[in-house]
Every structure is written in C-alpha cells, then in structure tokens.
mmJSON file of the N, C-alpha and C atoms, coordinates in Angstrom:
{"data_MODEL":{"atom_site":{
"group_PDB":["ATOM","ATOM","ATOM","ATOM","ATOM","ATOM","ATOM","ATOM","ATOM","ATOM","ATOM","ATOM","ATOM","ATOM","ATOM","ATOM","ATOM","ATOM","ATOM","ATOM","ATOM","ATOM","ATOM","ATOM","ATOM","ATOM","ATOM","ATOM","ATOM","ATOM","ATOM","ATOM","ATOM","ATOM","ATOM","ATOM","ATOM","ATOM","ATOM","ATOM","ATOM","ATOM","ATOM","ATOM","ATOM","ATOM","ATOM","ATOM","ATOM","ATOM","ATOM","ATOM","ATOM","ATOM","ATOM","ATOM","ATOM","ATOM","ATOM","ATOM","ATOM","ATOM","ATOM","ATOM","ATOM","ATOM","ATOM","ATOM","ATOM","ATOM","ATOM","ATOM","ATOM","ATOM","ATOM","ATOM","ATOM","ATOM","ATOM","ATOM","ATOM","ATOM","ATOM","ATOM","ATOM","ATOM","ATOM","ATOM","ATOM","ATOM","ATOM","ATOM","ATOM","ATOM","ATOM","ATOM","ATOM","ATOM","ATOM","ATOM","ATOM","ATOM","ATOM","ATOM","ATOM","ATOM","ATOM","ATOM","ATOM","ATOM","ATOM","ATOM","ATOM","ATOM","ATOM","ATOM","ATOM","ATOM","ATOM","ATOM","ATOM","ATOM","ATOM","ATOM","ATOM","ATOM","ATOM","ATOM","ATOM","ATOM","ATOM","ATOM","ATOM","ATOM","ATOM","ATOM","ATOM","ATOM","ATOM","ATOM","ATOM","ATOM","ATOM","ATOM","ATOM","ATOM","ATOM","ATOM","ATOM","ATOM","ATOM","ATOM","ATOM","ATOM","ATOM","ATOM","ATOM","ATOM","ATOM","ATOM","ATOM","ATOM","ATOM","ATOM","ATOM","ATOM","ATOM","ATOM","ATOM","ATOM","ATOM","ATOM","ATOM","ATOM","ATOM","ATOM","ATOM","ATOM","ATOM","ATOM","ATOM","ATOM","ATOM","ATOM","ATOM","ATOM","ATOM","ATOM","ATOM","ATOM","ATOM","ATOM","ATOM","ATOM","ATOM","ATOM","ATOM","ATOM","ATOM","ATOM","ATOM","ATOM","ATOM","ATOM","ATOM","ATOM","ATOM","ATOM","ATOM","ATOM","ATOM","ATOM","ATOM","ATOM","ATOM","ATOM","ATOM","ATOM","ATOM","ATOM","ATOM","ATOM","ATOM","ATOM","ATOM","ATOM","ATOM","ATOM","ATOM","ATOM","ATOM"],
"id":[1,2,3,4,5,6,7,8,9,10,11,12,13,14,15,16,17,18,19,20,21,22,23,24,25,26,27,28,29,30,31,32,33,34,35,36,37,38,39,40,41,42,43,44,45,46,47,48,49,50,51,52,53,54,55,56,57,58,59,60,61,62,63,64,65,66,67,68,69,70,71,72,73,74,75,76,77,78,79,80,81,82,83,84,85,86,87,88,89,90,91,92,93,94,95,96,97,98,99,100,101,102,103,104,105,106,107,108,109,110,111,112,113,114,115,116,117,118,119,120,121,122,123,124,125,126,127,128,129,130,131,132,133,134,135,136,137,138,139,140,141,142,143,144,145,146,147,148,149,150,151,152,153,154,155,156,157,158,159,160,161,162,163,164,165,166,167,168,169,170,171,172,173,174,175,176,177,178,179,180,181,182,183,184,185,186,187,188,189,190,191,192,193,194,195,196,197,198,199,200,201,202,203,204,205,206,207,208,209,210,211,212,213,214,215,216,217,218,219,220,221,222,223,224,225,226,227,228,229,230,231],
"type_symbol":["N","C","C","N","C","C","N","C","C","N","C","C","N","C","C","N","C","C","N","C","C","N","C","C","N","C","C","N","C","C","N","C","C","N","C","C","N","C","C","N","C","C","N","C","C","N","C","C","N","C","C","N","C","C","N","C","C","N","C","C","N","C","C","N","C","C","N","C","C","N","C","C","N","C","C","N","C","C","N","C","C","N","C","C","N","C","C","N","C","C","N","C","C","N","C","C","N","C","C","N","C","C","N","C","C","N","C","C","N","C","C","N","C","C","N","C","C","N","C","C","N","C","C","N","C","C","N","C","C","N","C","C","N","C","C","N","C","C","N","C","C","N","C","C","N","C","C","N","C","C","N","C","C","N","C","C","N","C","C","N","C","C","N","C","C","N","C","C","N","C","C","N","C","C","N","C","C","N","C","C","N","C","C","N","C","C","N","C","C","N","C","C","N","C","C","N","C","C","N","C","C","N","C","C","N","C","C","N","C","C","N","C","C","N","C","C","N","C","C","N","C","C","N","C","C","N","C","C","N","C","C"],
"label_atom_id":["N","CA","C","N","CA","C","N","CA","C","N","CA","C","N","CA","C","N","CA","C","N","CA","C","N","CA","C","N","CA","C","N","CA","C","N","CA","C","N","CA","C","N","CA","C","N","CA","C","N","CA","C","N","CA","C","N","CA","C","N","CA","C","N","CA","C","N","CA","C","N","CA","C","N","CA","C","N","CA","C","N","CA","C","N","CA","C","N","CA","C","N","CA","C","N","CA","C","N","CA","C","N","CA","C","N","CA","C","N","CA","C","N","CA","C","N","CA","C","N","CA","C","N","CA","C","N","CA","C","N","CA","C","N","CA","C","N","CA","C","N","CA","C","N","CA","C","N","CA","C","N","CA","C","N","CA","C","N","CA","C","N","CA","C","N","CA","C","N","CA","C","N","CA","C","N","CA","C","N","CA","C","N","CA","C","N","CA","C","N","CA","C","N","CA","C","N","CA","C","N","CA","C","N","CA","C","N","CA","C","N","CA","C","N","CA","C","N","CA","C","N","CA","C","N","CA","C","N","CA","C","N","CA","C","N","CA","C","N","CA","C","N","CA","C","N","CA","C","N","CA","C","N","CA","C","N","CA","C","N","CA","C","N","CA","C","N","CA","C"],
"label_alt_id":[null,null,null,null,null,null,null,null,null,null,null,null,null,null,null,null,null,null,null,null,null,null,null,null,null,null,null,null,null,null,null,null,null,null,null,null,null,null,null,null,null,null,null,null,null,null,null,null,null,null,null,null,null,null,null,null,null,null,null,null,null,null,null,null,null,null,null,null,null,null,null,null,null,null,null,null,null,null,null,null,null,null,null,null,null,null,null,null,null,null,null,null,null,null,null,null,null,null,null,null,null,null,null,null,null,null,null,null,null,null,null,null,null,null,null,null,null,null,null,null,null,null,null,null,null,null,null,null,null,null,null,null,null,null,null,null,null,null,null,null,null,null,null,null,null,null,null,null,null,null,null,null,null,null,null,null,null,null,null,null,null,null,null,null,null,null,null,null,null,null,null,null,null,null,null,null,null,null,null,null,null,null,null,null,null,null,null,null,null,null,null,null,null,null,null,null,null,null,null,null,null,null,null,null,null,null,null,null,null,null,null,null,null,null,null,null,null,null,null,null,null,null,null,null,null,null,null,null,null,null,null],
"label_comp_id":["UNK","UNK","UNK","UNK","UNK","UNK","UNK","UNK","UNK","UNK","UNK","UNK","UNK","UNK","UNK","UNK","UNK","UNK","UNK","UNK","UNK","UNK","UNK","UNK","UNK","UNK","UNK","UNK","UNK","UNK","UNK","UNK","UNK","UNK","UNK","UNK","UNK","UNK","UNK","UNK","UNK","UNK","UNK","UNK","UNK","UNK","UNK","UNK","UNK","UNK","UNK","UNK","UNK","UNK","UNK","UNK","UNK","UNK","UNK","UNK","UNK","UNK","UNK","UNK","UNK","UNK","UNK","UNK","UNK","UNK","UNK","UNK","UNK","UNK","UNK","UNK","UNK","UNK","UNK","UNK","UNK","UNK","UNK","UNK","UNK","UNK","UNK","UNK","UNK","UNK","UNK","UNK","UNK","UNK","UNK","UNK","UNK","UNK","UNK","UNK","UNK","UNK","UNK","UNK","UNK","UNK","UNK","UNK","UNK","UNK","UNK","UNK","UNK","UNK","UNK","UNK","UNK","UNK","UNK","UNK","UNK","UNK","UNK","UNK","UNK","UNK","UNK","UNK","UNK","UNK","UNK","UNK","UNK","UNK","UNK","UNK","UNK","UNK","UNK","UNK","UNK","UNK","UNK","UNK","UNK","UNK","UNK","UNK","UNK","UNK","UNK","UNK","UNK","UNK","UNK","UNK","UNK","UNK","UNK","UNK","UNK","UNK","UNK","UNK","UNK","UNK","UNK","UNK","UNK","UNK","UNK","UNK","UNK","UNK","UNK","UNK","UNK","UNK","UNK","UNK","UNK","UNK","UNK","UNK","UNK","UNK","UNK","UNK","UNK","UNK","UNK","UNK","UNK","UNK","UNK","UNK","UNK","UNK","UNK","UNK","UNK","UNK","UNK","UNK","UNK","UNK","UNK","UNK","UNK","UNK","UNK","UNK","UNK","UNK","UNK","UNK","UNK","UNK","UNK","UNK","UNK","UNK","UNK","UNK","UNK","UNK","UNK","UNK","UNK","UNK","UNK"],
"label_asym_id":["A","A","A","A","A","A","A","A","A","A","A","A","A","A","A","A","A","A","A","A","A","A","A","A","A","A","A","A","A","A","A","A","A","A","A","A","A","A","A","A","A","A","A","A","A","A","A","A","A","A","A","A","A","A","A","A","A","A","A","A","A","A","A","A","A","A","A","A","A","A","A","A","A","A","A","A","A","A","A","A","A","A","A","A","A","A","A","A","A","A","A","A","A","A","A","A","A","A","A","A","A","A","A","A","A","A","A","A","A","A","A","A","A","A","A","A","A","A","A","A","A","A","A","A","A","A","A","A","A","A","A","A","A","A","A","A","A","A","A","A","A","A","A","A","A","A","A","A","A","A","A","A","A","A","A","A","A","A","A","A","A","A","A","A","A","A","A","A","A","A","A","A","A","A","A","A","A","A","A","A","A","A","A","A","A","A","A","A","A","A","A","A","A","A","A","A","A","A","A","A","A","A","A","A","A","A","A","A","A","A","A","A","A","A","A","A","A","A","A","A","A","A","A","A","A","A","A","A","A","A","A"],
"label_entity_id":["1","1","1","1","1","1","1","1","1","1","1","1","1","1","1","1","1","1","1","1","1","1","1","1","1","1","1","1","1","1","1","1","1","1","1","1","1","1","1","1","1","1","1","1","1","1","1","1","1","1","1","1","1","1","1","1","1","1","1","1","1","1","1","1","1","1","1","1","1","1","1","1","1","1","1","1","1","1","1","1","1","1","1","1","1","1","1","1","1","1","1","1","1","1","1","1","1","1","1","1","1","1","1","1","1","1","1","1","1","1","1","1","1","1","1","1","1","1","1","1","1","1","1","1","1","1","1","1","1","1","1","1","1","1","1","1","1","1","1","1","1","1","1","1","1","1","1","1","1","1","1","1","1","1","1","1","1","1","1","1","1","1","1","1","1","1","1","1","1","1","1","1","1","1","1","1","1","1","1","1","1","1","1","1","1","1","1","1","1","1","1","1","1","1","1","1","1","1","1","1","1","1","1","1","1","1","1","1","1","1","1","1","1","1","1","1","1","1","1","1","1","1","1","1","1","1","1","1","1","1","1"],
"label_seq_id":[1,1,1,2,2,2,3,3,3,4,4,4,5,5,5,6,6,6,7,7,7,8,8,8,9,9,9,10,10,10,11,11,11,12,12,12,13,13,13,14,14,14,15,15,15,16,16,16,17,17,17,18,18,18,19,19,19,20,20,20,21,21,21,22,22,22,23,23,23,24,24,24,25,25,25,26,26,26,27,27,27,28,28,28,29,29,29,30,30,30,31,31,31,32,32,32,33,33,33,34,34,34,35,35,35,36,36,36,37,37,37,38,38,38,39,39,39,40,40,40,41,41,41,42,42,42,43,43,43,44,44,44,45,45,45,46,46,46,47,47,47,48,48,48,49,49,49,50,50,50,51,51,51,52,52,52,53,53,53,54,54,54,55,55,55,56,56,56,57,57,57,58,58,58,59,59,59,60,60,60,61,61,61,62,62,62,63,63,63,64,64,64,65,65,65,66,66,66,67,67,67,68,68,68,69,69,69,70,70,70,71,71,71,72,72,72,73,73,73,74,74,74,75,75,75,76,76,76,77,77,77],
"pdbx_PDB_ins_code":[null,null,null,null,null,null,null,null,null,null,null,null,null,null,null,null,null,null,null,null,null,null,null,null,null,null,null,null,null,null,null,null,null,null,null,null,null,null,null,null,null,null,null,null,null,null,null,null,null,null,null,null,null,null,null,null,null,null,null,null,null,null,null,null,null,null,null,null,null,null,null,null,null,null,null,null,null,null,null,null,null,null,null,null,null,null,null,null,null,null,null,null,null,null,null,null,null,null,null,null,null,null,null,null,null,null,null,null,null,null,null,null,null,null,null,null,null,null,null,null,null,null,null,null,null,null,null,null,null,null,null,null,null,null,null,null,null,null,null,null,null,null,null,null,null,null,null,null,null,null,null,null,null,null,null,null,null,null,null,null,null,null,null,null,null,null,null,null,null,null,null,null,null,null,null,null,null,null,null,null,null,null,null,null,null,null,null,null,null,null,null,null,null,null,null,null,null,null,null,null,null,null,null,null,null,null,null,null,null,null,null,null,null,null,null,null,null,null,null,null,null,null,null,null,null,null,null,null,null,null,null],
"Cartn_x":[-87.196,-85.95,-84.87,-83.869,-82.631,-81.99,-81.25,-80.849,-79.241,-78.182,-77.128,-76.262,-75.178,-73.824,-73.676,-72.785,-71.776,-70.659,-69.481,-68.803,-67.641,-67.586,-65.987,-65.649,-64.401,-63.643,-63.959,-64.247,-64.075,-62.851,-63.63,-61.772,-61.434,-61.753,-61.434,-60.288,-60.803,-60.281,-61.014,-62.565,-63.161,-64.111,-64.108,-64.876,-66.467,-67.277,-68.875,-69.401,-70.772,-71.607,-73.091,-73.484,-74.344,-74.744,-76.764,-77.286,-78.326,-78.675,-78.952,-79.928,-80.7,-81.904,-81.661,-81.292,-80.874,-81.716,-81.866,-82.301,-81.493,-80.348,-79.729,-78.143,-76.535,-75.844,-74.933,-74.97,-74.172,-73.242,-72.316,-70.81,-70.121,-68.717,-68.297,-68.293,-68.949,-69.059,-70.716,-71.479,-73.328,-72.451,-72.187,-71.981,-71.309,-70.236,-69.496,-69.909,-71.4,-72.522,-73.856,-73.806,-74.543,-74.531,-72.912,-71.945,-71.862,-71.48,-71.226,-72.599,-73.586,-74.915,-74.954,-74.869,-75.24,-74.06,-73.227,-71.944,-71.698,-71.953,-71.766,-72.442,-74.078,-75.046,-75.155,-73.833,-73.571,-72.408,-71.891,-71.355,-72.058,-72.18,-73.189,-73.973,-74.225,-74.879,-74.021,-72.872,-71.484,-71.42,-70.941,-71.108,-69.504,-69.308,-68.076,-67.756,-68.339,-68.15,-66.011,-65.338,-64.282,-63.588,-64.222,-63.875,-64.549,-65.607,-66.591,-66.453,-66.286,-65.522,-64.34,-63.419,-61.885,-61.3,-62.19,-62.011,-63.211,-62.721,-63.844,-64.686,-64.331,-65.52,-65.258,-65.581,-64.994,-65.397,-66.812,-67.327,-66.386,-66.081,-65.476,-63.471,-62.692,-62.111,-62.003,-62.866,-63.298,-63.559,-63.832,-64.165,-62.882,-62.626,-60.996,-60.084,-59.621,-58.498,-58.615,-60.399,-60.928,-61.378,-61.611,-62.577,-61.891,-60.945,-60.507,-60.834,-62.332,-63.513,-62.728,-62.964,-62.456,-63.669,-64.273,-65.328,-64.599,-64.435,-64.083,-64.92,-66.259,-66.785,-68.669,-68.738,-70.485,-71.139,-72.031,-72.391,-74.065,-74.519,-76.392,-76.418,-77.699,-78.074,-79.406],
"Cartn_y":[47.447,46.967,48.035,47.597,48.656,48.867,50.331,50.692,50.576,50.155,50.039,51.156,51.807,52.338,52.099,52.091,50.846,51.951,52.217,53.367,52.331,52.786,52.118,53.05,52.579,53.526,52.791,53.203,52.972,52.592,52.204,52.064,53.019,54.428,55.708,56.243,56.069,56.23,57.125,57.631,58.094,57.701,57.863,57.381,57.672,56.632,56.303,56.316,56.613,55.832,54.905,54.017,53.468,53.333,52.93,52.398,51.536,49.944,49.59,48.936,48.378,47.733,46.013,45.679,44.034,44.408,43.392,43.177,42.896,42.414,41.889,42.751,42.872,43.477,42.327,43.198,42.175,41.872,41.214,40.313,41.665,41.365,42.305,41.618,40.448,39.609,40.087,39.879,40.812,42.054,42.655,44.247,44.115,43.367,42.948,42.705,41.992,41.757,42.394,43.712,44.749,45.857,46.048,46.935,46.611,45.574,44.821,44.679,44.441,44.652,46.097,47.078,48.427,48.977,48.602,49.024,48.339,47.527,46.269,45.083,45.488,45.038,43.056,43.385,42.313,41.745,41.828,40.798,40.137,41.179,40.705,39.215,39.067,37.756,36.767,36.856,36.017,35.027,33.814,32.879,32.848,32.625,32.682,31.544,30.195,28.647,28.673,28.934,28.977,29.52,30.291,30.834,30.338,29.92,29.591,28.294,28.124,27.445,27.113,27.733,27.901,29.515,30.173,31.154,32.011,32.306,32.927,33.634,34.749,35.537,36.016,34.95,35.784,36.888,37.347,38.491,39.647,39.965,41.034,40.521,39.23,39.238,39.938,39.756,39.637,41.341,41.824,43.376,44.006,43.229,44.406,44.156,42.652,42.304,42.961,42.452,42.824,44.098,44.489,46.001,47.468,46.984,47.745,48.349,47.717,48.393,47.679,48.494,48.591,49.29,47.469,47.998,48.571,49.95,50.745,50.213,50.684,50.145,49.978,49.633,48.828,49.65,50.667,51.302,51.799,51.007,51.299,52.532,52.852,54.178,54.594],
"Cartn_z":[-53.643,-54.189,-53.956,-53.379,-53.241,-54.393,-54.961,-55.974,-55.209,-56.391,-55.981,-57.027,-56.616,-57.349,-57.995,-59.093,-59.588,-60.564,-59.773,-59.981,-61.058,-61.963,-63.238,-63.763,-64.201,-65.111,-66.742,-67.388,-68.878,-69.926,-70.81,-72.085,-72.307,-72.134,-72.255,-70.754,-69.929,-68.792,-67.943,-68.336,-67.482,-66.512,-65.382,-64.666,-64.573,-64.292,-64.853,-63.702,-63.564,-62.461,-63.128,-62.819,-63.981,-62.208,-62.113,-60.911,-61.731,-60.485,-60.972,-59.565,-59.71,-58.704,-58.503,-57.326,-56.484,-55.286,-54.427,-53.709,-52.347,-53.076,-51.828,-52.631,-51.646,-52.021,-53.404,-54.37,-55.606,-55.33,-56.144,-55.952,-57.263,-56.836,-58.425,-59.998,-59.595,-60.64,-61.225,-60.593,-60.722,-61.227,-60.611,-61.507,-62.707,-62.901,-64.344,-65.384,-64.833,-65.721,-66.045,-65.258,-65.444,-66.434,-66.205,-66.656,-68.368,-68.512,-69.49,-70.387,-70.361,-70.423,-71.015,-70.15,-70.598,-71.474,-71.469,-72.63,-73.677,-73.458,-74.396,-74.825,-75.089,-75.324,-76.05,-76.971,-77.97,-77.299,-76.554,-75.971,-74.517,-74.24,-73.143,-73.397,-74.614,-75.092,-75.268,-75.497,-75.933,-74.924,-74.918,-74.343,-73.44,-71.979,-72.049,-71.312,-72.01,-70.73,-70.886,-72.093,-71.885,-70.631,-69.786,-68.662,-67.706,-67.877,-66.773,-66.256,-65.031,-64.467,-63.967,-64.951,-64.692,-63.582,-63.723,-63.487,-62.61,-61.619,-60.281,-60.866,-61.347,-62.238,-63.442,-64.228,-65.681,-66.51,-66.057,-66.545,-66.507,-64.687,-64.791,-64.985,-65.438,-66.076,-67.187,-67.991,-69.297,-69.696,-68.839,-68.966,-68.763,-67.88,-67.768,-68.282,-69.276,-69.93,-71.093,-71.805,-73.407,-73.728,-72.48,-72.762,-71.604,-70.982,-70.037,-69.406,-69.419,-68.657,-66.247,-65.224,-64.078,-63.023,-62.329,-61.305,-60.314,-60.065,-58.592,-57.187,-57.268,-56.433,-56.36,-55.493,-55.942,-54.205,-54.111,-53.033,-52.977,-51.455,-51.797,-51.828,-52.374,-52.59,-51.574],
"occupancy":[1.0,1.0,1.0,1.0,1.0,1.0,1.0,1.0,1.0,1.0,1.0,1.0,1.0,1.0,1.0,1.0,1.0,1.0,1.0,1.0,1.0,1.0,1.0,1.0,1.0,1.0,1.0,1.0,1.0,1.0,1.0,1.0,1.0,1.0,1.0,1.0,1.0,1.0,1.0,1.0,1.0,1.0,1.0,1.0,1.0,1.0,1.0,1.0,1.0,1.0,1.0,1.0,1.0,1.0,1.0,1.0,1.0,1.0,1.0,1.0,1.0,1.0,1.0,1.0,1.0,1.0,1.0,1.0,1.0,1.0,1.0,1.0,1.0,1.0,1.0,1.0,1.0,1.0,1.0,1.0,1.0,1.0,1.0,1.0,1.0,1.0,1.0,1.0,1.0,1.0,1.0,1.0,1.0,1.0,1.0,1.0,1.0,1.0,1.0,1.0,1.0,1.0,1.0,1.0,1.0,1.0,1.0,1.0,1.0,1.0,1.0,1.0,1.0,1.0,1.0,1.0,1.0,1.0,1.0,1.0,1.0,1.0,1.0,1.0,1.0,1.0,1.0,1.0,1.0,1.0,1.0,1.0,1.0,1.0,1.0,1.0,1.0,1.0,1.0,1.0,1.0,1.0,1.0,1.0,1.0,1.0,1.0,1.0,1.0,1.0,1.0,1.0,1.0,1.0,1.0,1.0,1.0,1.0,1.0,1.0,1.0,1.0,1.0,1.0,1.0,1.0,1.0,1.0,1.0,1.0,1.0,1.0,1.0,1.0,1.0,1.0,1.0,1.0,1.0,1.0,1.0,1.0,1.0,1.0,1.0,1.0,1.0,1.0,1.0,1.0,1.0,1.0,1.0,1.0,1.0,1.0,1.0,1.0,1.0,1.0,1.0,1.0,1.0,1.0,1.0,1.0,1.0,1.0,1.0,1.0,1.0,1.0,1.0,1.0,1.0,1.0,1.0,1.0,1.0,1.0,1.0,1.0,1.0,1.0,1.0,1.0,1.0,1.0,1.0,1.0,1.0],
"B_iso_or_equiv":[0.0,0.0,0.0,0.0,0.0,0.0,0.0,0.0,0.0,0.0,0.0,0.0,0.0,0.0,0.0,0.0,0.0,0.0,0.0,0.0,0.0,0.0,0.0,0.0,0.0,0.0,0.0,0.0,0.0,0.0,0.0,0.0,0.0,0.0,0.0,0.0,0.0,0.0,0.0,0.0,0.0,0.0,0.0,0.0,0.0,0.0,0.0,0.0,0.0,0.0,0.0,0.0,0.0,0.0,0.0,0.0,0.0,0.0,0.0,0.0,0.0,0.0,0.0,0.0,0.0,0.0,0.0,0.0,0.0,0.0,0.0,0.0,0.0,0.0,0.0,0.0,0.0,0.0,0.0,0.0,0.0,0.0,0.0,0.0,0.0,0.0,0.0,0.0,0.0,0.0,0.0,0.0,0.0,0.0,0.0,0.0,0.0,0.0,0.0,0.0,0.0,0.0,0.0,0.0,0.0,0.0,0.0,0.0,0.0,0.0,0.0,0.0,0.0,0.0,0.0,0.0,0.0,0.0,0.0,0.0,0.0,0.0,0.0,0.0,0.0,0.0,0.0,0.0,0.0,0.0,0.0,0.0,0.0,0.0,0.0,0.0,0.0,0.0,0.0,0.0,0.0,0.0,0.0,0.0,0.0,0.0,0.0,0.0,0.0,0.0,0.0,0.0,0.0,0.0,0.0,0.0,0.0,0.0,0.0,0.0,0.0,0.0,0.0,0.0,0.0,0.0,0.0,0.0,0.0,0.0,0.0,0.0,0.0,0.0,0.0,0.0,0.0,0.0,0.0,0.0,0.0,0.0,0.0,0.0,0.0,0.0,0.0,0.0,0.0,0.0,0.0,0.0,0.0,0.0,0.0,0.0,0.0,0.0,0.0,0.0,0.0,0.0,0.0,0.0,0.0,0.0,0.0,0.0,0.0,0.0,0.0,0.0,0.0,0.0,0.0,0.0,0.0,0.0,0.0,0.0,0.0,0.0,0.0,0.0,0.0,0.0,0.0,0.0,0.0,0.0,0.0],
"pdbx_formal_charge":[null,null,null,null,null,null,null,null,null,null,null,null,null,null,null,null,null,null,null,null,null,null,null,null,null,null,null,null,null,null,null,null,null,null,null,null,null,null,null,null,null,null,null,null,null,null,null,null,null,null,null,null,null,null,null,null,null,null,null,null,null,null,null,null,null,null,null,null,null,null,null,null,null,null,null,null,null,null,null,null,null,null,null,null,null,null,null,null,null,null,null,null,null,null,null,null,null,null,null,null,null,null,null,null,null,null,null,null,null,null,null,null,null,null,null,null,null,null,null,null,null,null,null,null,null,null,null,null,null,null,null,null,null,null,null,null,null,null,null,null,null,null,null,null,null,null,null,null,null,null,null,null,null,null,null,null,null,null,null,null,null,null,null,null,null,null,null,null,null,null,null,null,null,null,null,null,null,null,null,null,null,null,null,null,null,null,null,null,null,null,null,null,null,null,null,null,null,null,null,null,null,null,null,null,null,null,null,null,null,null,null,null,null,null,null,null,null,null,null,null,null,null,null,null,null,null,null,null,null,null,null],
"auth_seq_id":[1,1,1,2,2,2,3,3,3,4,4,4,5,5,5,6,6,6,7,7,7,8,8,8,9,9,9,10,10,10,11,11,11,12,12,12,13,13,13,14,14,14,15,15,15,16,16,16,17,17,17,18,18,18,19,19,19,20,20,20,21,21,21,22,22,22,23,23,23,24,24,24,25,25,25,26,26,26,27,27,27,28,28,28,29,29,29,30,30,30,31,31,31,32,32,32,33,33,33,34,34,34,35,35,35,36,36,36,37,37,37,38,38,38,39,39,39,40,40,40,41,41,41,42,42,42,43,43,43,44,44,44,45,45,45,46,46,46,47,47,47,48,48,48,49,49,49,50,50,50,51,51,51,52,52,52,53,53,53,54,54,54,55,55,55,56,56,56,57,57,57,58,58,58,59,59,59,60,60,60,61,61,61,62,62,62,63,63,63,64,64,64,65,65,65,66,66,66,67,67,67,68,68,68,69,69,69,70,70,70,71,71,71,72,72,72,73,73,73,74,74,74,75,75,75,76,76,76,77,77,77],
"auth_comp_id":["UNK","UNK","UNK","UNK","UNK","UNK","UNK","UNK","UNK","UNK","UNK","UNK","UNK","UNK","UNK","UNK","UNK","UNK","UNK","UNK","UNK","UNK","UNK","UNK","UNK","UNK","UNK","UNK","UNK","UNK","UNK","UNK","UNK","UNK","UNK","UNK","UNK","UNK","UNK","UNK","UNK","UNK","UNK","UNK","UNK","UNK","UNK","UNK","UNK","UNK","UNK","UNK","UNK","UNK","UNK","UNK","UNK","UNK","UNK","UNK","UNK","UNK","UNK","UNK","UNK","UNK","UNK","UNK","UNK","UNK","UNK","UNK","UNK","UNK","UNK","UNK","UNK","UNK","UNK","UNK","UNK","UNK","UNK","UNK","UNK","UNK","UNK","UNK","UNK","UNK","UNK","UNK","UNK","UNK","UNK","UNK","UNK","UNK","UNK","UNK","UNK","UNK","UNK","UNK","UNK","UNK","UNK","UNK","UNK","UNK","UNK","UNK","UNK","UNK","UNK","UNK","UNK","UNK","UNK","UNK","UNK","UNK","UNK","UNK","UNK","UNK","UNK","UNK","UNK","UNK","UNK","UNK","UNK","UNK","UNK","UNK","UNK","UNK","UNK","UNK","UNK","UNK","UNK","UNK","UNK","UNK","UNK","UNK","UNK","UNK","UNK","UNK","UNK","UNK","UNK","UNK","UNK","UNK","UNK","UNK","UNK","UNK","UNK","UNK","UNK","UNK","UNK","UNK","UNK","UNK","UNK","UNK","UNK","UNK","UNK","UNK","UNK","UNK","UNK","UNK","UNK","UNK","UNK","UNK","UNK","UNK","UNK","UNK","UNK","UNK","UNK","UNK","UNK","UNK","UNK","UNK","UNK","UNK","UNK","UNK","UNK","UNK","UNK","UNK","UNK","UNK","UNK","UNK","UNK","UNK","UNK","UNK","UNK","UNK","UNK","UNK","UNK","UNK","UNK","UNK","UNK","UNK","UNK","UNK","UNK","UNK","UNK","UNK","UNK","UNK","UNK"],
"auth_asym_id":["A","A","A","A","A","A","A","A","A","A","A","A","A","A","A","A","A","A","A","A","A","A","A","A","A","A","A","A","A","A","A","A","A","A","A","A","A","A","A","A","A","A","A","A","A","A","A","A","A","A","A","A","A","A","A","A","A","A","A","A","A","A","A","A","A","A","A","A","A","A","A","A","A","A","A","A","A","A","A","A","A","A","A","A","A","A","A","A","A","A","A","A","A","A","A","A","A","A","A","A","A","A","A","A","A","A","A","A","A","A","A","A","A","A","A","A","A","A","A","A","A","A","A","A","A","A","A","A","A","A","A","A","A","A","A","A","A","A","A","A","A","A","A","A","A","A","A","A","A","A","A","A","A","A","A","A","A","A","A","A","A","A","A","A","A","A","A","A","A","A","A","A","A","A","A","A","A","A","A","A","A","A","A","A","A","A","A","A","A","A","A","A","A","A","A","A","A","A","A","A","A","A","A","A","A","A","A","A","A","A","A","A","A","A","A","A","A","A","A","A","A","A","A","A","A","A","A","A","A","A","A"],
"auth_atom_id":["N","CA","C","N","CA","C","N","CA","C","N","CA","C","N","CA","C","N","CA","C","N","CA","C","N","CA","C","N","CA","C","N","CA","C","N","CA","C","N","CA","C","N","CA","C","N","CA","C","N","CA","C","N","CA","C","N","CA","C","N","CA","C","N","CA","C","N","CA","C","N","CA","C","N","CA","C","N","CA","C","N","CA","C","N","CA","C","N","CA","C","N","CA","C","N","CA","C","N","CA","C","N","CA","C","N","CA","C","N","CA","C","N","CA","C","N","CA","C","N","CA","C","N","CA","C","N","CA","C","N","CA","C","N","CA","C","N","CA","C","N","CA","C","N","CA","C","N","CA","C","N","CA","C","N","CA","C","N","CA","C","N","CA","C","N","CA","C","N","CA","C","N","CA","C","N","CA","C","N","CA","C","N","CA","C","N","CA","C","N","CA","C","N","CA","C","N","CA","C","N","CA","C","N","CA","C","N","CA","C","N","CA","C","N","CA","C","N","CA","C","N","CA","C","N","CA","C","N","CA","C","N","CA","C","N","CA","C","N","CA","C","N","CA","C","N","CA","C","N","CA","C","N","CA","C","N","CA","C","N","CA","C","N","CA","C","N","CA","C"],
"pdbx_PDB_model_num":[1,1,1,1,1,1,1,1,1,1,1,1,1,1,1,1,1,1,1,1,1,1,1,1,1,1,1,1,1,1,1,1,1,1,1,1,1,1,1,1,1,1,1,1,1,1,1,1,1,1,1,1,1,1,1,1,1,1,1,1,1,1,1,1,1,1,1,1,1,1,1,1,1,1,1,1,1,1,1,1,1,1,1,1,1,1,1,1,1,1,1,1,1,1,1,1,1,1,1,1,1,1,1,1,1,1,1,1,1,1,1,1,1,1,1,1,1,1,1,1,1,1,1,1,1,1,1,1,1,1,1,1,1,1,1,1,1,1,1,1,1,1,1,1,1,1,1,1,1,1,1,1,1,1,1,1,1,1,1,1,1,1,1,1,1,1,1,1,1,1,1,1,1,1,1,1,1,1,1,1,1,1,1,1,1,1,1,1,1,1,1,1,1,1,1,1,1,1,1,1,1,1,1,1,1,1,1,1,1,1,1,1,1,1,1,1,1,1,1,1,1,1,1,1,1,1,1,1,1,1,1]
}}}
C-alpha cells in the first residue's frame, strides 16, 4: 500500500504533515476526509447530505469555511 503526504495549514495557521496509506493517488476531497478524521474526530461523524450533492466536495469545503483547516498539498511517499 502506498503512503501518501498530506501537507495543511491548521486553524492556528501552522502548517502540518499528517501521512496516510491509499492505494491509488487520493482526490483533495479523500484527504479532507482524512484530515478531518484525525482533527476532528466528532465531526468527522456529522452527516453533511446538506452539502452533498450540491457541492463538489464538501468535506474539504467544510474544513476550510468551519474549521479553517487548508489542504496545501497531497504527495507519495
């Protein structure tokens, strides 16, 4: 299994590296939901059909409007 990057900036404004194991290369929407997962355990569970569908990827919407959380970039390892 390939281990991937996944470089963000935080609600703080510092920049993170979290890695995580796919198989194939993620979308920034997979990492939004990785990210989101490891920071934010309890929402991570939150349901978001209000977005889903209307909106291309609302995970990482949702991270960067609510949480100001910002995927930089997603790179194999």
């Amino acid at each position: 299994m390939q281990k991937w990057q996944v470089t963000f900036v935080d609600d703080h404004g510092v920049q993170s590296v979290e890695l995580f194991d796919c198989d194939e290369p993620p979308t920034m929407e997979r990492a939004a939901q990785w990210v989101r997962a490891k920071l934010l355990p309890i929402s991570a569970e939150l349901d978001l059909n209000d977005l889903d569908g209307r909106t291309e990827a609302p995970t990482l919407r949702s991270l960067r409007e609510q949480n100001s959380i910002q995927i930089l970039s997603i790179t194999p390892i």
